[in-house]
C-alpha positions in Angstrom: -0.1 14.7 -30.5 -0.8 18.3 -30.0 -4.8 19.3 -29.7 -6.4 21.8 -32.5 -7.7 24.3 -31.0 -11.1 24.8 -29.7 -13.2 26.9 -31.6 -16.3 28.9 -30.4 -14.6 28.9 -26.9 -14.8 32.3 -24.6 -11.8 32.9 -22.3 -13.3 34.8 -19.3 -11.9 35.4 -16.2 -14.2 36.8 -13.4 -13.4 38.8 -10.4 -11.3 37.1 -7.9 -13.9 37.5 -5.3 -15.1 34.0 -7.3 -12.1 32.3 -6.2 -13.5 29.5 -4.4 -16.6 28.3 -4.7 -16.5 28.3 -0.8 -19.9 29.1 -0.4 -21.9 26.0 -1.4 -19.0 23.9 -0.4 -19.6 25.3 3.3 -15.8 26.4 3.5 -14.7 29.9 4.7 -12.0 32.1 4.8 -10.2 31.1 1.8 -9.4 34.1 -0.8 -6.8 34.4 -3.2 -6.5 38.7 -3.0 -3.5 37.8 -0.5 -0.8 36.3 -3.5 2.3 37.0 -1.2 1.1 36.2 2.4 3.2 37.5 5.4 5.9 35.6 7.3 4.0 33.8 9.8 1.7 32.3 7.3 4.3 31.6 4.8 5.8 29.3 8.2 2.2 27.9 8.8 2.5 26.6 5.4 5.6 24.9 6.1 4.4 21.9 7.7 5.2 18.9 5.2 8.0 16.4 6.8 7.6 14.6 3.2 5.5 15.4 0.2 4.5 12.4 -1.9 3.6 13.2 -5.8 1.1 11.4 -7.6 1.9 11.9 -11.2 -0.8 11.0 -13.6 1.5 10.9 -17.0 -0.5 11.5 -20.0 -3.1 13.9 -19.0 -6.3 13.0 -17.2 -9.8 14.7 -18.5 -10.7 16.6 -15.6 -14.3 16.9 -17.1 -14.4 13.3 -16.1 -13.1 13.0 -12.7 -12.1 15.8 -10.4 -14.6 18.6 -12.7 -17.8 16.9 -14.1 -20.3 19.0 -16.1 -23.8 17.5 -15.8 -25.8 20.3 -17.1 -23.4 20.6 -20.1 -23.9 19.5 -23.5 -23.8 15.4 -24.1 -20.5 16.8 -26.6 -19.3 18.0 -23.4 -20.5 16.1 -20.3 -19.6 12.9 -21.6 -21.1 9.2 -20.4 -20.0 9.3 -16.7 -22.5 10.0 -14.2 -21.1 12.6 -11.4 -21.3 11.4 -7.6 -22.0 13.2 -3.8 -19.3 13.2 -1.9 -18.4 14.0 2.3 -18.7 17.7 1.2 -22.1 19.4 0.4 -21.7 20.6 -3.2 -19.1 19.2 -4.2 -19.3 16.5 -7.0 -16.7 14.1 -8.7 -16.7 11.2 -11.3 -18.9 7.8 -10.4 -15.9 6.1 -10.9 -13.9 7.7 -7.8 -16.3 6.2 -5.5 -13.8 5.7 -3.1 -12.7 9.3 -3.3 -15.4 10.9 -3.1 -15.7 9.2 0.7 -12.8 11.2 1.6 -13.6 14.9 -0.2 -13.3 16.0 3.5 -9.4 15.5 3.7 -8.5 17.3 0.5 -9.0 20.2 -2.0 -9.4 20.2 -5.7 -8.0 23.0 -7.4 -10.1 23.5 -10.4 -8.5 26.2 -12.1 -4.9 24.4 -13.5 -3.8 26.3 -16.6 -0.9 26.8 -19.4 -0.3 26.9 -22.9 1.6 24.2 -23.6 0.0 21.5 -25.3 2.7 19.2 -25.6 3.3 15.8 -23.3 7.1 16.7 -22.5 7.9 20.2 -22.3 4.8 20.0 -19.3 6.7 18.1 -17.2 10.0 19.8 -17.0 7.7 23.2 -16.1 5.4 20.7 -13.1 9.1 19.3 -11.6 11.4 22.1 -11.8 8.8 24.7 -11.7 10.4 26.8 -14.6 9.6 26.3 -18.2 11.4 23.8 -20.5 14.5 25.5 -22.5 12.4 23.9 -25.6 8.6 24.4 -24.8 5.7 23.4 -26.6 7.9 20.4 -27.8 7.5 16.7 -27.8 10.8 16.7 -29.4 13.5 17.9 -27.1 14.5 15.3 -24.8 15.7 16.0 -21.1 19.5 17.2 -21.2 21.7 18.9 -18.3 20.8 22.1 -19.4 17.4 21.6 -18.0 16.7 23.5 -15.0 16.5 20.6 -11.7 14.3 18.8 -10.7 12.4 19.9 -6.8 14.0 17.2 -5.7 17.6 17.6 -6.9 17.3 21.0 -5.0 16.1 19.3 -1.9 18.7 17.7 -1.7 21.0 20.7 -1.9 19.5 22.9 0.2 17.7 20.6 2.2 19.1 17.0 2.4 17.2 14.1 4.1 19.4 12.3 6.9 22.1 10.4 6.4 21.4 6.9 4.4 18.1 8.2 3.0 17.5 9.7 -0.2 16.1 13.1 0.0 14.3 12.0 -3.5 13.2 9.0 -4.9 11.0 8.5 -8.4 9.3 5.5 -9.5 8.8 2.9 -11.3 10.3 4.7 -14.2 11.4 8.1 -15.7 8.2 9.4 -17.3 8.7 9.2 -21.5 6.3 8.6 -24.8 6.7 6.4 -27.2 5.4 8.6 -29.5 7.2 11.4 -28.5 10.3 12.2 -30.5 12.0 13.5 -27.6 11.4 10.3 -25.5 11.7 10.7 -21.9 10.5 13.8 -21.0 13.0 16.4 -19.5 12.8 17.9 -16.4 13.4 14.6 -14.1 17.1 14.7 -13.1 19.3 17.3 -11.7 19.9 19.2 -14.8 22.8 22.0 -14.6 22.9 21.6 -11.0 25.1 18.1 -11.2 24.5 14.0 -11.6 25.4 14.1 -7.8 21.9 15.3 -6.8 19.7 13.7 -9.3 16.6 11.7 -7.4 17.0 8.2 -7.0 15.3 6.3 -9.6 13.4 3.4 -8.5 12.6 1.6 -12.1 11.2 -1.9 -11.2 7.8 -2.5 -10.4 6.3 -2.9 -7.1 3.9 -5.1 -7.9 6.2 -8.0 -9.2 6.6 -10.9 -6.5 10.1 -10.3 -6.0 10.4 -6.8 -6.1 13.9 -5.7 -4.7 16.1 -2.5 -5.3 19.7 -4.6 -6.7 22.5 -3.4 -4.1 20.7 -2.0 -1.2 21.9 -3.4 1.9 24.4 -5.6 0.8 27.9 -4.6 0.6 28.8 -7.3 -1.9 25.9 -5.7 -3.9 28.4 -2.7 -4.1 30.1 -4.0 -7.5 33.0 -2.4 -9.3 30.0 -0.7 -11.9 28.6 0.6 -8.7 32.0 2.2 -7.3 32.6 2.9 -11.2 29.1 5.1 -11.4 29.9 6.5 -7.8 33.2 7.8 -9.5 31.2 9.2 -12.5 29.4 11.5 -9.6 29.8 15.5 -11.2 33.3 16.7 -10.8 32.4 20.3 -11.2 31.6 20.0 -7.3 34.6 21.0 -4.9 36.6 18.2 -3.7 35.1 17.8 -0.1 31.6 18.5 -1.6 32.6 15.1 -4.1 33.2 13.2 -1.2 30.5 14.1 0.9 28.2 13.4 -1.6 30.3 10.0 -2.5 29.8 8.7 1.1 26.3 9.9 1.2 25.4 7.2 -2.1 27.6 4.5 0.0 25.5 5.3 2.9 22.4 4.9 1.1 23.6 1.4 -0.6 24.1 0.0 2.7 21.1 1.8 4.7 18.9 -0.6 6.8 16.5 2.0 6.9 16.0 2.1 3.5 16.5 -1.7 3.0 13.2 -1.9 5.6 11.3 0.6 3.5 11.8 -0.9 0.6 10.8 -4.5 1.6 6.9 -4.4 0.7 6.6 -8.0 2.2 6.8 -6.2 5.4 3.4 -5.6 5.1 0.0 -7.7 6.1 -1.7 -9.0 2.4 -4.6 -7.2 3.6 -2.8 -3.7 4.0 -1.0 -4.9 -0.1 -4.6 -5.8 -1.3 -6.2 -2.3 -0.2 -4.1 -0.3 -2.0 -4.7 -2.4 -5.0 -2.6 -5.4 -6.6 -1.2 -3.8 -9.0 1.6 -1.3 -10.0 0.6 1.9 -8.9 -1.2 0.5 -6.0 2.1 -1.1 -4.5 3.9 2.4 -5.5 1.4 4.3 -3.7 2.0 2.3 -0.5 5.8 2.3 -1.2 5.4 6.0 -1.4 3.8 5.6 2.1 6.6 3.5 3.7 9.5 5.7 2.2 8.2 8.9 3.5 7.8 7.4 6.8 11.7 6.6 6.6 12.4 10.3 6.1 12.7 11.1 2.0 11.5 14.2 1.9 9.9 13.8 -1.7 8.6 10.7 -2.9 7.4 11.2 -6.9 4.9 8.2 -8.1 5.1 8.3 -12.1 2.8 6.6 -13.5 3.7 3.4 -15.0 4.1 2.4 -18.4 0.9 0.5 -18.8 1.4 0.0 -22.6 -1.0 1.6 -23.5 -0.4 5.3 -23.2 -1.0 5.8 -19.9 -3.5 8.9 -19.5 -3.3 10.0 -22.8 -6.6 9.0 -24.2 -7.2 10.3 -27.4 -9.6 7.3 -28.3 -12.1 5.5 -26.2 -11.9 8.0 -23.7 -14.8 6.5 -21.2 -13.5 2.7 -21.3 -10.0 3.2 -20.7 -10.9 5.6 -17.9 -13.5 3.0 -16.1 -11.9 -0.2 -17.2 -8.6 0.5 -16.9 -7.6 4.2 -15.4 -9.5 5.5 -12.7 -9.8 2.7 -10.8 -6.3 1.6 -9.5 -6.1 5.4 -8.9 -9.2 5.6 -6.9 -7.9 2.7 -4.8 -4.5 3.5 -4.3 -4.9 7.2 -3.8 -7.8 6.4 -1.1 -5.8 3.7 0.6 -2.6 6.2 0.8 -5.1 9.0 2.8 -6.5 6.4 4.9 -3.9 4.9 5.8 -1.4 8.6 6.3 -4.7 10.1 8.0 -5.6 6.7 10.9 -1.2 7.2 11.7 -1.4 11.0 12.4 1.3 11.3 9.5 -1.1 12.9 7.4 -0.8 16.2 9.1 2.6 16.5 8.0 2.5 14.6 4.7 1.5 16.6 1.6 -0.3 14.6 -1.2 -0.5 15.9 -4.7 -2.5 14.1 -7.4 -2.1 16.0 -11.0 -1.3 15.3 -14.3 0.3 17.5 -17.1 -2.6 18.9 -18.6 -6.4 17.9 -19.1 -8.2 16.9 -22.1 -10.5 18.9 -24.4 -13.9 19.8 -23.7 -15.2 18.3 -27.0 -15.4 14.7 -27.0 -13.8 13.7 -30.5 -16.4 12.6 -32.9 -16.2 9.0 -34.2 -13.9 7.4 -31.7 -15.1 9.1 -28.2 -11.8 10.3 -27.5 -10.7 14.0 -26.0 -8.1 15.2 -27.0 -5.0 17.7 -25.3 -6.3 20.8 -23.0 -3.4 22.4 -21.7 -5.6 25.5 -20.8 -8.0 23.9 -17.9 -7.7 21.3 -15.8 -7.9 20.1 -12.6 -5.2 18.9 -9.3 -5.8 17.6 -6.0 -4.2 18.2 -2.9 -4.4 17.0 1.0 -2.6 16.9 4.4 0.1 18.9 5.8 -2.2 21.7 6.8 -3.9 21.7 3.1 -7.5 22.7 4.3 -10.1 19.7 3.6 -13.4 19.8 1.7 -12.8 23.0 -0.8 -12.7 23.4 -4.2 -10.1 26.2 -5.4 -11.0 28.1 -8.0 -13.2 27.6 -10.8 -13.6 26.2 -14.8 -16.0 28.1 -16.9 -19.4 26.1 -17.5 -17.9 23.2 -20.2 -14.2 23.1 -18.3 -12.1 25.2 -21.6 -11.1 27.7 -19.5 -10.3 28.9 -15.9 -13.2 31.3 -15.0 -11.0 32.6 -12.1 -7.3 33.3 -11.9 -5.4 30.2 -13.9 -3.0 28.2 -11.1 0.2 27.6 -13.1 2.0 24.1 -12.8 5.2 26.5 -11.1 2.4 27.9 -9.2 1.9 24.4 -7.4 5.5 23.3 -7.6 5.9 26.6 -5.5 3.3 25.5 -3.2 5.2 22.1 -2.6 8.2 23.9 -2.3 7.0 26.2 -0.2 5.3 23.2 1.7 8.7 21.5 2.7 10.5 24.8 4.2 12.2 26.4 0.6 11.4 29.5 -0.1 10.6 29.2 -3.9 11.8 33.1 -4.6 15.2 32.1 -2.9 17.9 33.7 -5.1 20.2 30.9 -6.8 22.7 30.4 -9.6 23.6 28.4 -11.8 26.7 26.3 -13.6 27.0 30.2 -15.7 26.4 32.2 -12.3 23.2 33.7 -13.6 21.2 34.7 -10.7 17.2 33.3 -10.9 14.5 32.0 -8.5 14.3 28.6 -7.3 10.7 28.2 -8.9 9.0 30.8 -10.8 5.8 30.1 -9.8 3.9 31.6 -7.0 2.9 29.1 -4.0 -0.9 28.9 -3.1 -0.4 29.6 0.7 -4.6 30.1 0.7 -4.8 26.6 0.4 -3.3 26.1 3.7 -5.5 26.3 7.2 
């Protein structure tokens, strides 16, 4: 599952003063010579009331949607044509046509980068913004040694209000079927406690009936529900126990989050323009739950059955047929939609995957395979300034030809994003002292 490496590649790394590609893009004033900005701008940053992550499990190929190389080899370029978009100079794959409308509203960080080739290990570094206890491994599954997730810390240092979840992941907990390890770690609470792992959401949207069992109802509140509510970490004090007891009763029985939940509360147009389909109705569940107050919303996606992002053969048809364009219509709809109710000014969007894909298309069965070192995320709203590109790829998109963003890097930034200060001092179960996430956050990005 792990990619060879790539040989005849050049790491380079020019001057930071190419940064962003501001200039052709006709956007100013960005640099990243200011990593630690001062206090007011690390408070300007802090504008999101609720950030809502779209995670594309498996790994996209950047080189064929967010970073296209047209003047690159065929090996490298691959079949897909790149578009214009809203922002002079700035190009993206054919097939995010609906995207590529909206370039205006976000900004593509082009200059992702780690070492870690592996699917699982990835995810536990992009959630908790530290890397895994077991990295480079497909193999170690998630356990509660595992540092917590964002949202797990949300809710400790910064809660939601009563009866809604600070945190809430769906349709599933990210794992691979070809993945010793499973489901990958990373996506609970870890040492910090069962009591603040995110609420899992693992039905799909898109089914007819969709409905979260229990919510609302108090006869939904079953002896295996007060049974699991009991099974809540003892290692917290006694009144911390029961405060975060009566917070889980007060979610079961939340109107508030009965109402967000209820997706036939919206017109069949509003349904149809995100896209029927399962991460089309999550993206607009996304939409509804932050407008009820949880903080963090994370969008996994689904298990499709047919390994997701991960497209080490047939590349191009599983990215036009089957990939890019639920993505392209439910990450469009959810801007449209956050941007025409005001929300989007204080909703942080963040579309990224675990890793990209290798430069070299695969001979024989047009595949690409893992590319930890370069690839690309998107980000929009909440003061994220629209119509740049951050930072750069070299000319086939192996490497970062500025400064690599690490994934901590943007887990700081959404951290740093929703008020925590990500070099906050905390400890854990063995009192050892250590950031909250050891990345840096990319305050540039923000206007």
């Amino acid at each position: 599952m792990q990619a060879e490496g790539c040989r005849g590649f050049r790491r380079t790394f020019p001057s930071r003063r190419h940064v962003l590609q501001a200039g052709a893009l006709g956007v100013a004033g960005l640099s990243l010579g200011r990593l630690l900005a001062d206090e007011q701008t690390r408070e300007s940053a802090s504008r999101a009331r609720s950030v809502i992550l779209l995670f594309m499990w498996g790994g996209p190929s950047h080189l064929d949607t967010w970073d296209p190389k047209p003047d690159a080899p065929a090996e490298i370029r691959g079949e897909f044509r790149p578009i214009p978009t809203t922002v002079p100079g700035l190009i993206i794959s054919e097939h995010f046509p609906r995207l590529a409308r909206l370039a205006h509203k976000y900004t593509v960080v082009r200059s992702m980068g780690h070492t870690d080739p592996a699917h699982l290990s990835p995810v536990h570094h992009l959630m908790t913004g530290h890397i895994a206890p077991t990295p480079n491994s497909d193999a170690a599954p998630a356990t509660r040694n595992d540092h917590p997730h964002l949202g797990a810390m949300l809710a400790r240092l910064k809660p939601a209000p009563r009866g809604v979840p600070t945190c809430v992941q769906m349709p599933w907990l990210v794992s691979h079927p070809a993945a010793p390890g499973g489901t990958a770690p990373g996506q609970h609470a870890g040492w910090l406690g069962s009591a603040f792992d995110p609420f899992l959401v693992s039905d799909d949207p898109n089914r007819p009936h969709f409905r979260v069992a229990g919510l609302g109802d108090p006869s939904g509140v079953t002896p295996s529900r007060h049974e699991l509510l009991r099974t809540l970490d003892r290692r917290l004090g006694e009144s911390d126990y029961d405060a975060v007891r009566q917070r889980a009763f007060d979610l079961l029985l939340s109107d508030r989050v009965v109402r967000a939940f209820d997706l036939a509360r919206e017109p069949p147009r509003v349904r149809d323009r995100y896209g029927r389909n399962t991460h089309g109705q999550a993206c607009l569940l996304a939409r509804r739950l932050g407008e009820a107050g949880v903080r963090l919303v994370c969008v996994n996606w689904h298990n499709d059955g047919a390994n997701f992002w991960d497209t080490h053969g047939d590349n191009f048809n599983a990215l036009k047929n089957r990939l890019m364009p639920p993505a392209d219509q439910g990450f469009s709809a959810l801007l449209e939609d956050l941007d025409h109710s005001g929300l989007l000014s204080e909703t942080l969007v963040v579309w990224v995957g675990e890793f990209g894909r290798h430069p070299k298309i695969t001979a024989g069965n047009a595949g690409r395979e893992h590319w930890p070192q370069c690839y690309s995320a998107v980000l929009a709203g909440a003061g994220i300034r629209g119509g740049a590109v951050y930072g750069a790829s070299d000319r086939i998109g192996a490497y970062p030809a500025t400064p690599p963003v690490s994934p901590s890097d943007l887990t700081a930034t959404i951290a740093a994003a929703l008020g925590l200060d990500p070099h906050r001092e905390i400890r854990d179960r063995l009192d050892r002292p250590m950031p909250l996430v050891r990345g840096t956050p990319l305050l540039d990005l923000f206007a």
